[in-house]
Structures are given as structure tokens and as C-alpha cells.
VOGU-3710 file (C-alpha; in Angstrom, 3 decimals, decimal comma):
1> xxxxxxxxxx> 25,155/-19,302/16,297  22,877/-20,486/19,323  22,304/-23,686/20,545  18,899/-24,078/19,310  20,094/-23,103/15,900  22,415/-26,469/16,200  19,530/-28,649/17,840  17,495/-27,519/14,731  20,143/-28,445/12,345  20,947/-31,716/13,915
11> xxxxxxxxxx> 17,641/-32,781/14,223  15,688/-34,898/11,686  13,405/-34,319/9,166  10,536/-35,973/11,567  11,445/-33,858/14,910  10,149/-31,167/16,119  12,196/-28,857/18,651  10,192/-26,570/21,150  11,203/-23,946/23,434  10,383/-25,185/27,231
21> xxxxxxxxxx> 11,211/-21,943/29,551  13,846/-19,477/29,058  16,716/-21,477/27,902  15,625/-25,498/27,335  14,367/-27,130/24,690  12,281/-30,330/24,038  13,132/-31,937/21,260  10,548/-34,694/20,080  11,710/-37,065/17,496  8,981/-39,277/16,455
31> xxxxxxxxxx> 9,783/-43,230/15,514  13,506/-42,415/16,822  14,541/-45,230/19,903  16,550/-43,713/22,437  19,987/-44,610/20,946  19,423/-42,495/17,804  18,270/-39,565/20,113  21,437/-39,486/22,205  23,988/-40,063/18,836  21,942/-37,145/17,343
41> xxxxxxxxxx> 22,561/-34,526/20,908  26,234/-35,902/20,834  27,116/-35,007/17,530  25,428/-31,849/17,503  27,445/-31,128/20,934  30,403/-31,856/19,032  29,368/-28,909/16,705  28,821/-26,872/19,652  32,284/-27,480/21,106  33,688/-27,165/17,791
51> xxxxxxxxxx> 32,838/-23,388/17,147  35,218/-20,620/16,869  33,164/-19,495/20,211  32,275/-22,806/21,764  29,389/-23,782/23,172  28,009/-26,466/25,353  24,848/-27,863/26,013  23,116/-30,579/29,057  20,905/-32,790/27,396  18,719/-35,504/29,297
61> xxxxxxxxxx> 16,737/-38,149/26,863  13,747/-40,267/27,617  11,728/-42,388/25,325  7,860/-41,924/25,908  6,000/-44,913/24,947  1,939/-45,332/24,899  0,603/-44,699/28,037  3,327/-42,873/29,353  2,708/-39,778/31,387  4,126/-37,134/29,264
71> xxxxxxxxxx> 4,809/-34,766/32,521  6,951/-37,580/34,057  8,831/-38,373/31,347  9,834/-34,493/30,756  10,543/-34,602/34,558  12,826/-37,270/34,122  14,711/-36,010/31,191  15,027/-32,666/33,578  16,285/-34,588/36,414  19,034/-36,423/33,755
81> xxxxxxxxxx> 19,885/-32,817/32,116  20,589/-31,806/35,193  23,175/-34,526/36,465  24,748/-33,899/32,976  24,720/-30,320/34,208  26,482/-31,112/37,477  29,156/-34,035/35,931  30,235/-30,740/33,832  31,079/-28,739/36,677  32,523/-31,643/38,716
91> xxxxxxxxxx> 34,595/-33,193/36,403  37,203/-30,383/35,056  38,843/-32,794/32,679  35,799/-34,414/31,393  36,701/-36,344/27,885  35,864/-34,909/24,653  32,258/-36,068/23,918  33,574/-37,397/20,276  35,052/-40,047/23,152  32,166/-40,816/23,892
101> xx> 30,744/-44,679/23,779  28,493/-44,314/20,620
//
């Protein structure tokens, strides 16, 4: 089991998940607001964790409305990916992500 097997489980029946680069994903989940999007990534991070060999996974969402650049928004979801990347590594005893304020 890889992560993108669990994104494509978790995701809904209207997303779509794409491969952007070697090892992220964009996942686009039409007429989804931003709260859905990030309940969605935290359960299916919960599956991740909760594998005989667990995985994790940085996640950063955006919601791109009409007349949004597209190339910003992806940049911005990179930039919050990242500081989920970084809060990871900084913070040994992070809490469980089912402790997380859903």
C-alpha cells in the first residue's frame, strides 16, 4: 500500500487525483469547500498511520474559485505542504491527527 493508493480510496466519487512530480499529488475535488477537503486528507492520514507499516503524508489545501490563477493557488498549497512538512520534523511529539480539530 502507497500513499496514492489511500488518496485514491479516500477521495470522492467527483475527484480526480493527479501525479504532480515524483512524489506529490494534486487532488481536485470539484463542488467540495475547503473543510470537506481537509476532513477527507485527515482521515485518509489516519489510514496511513494506521498500517501495519505506517505511513505519513504533508498535505497543503487551497480552494480555487473563478478567476483564480490556478499556478498560484498550487503554489500556495506547496508552500502549506511544506510547513506541514517542517511542523513534522519539529515537533517530535506531534498529537495523533485523529486529535485533530475536525
Amino acid at each position: 500500500v502507497n500513499v496514492s493508493q489511500i488518496l485514491l480510496h479516500a477521495k470522492s466519487k467527483n475527484s480526480r487525483l493527479y501525479r504532480y512530480g515524483g512524489d506529490e499529488f494534486v487532488l481536485v475535488a470539484h463542488h467540495c469547500d475547503l473543510k470537506s477537503v481537509q476532513v477527507l486528507l485527515a482521515k485518509a492520514e489516519i489510514d496511513a498511520g494506521a498500517l501495519e507499516q505506517p505511513l505519513s503524508f504533508a498535505y497543503g489545501v487551497v480552494e480555487v474559485k473563478d478567476g483564480d490563477d490556478l499556478y498560484s493557488q498550487l503554489e500556495k498549497a506547496d508552500v502549506l505542504m511544506y510547513e506541514m512538512k517542517r511542523g513534522y520534523k519539529s515537533d517530535a511529539k506531534k498529537k495523533p491527527v485523529s486529535e485533530v480539530d475536525l
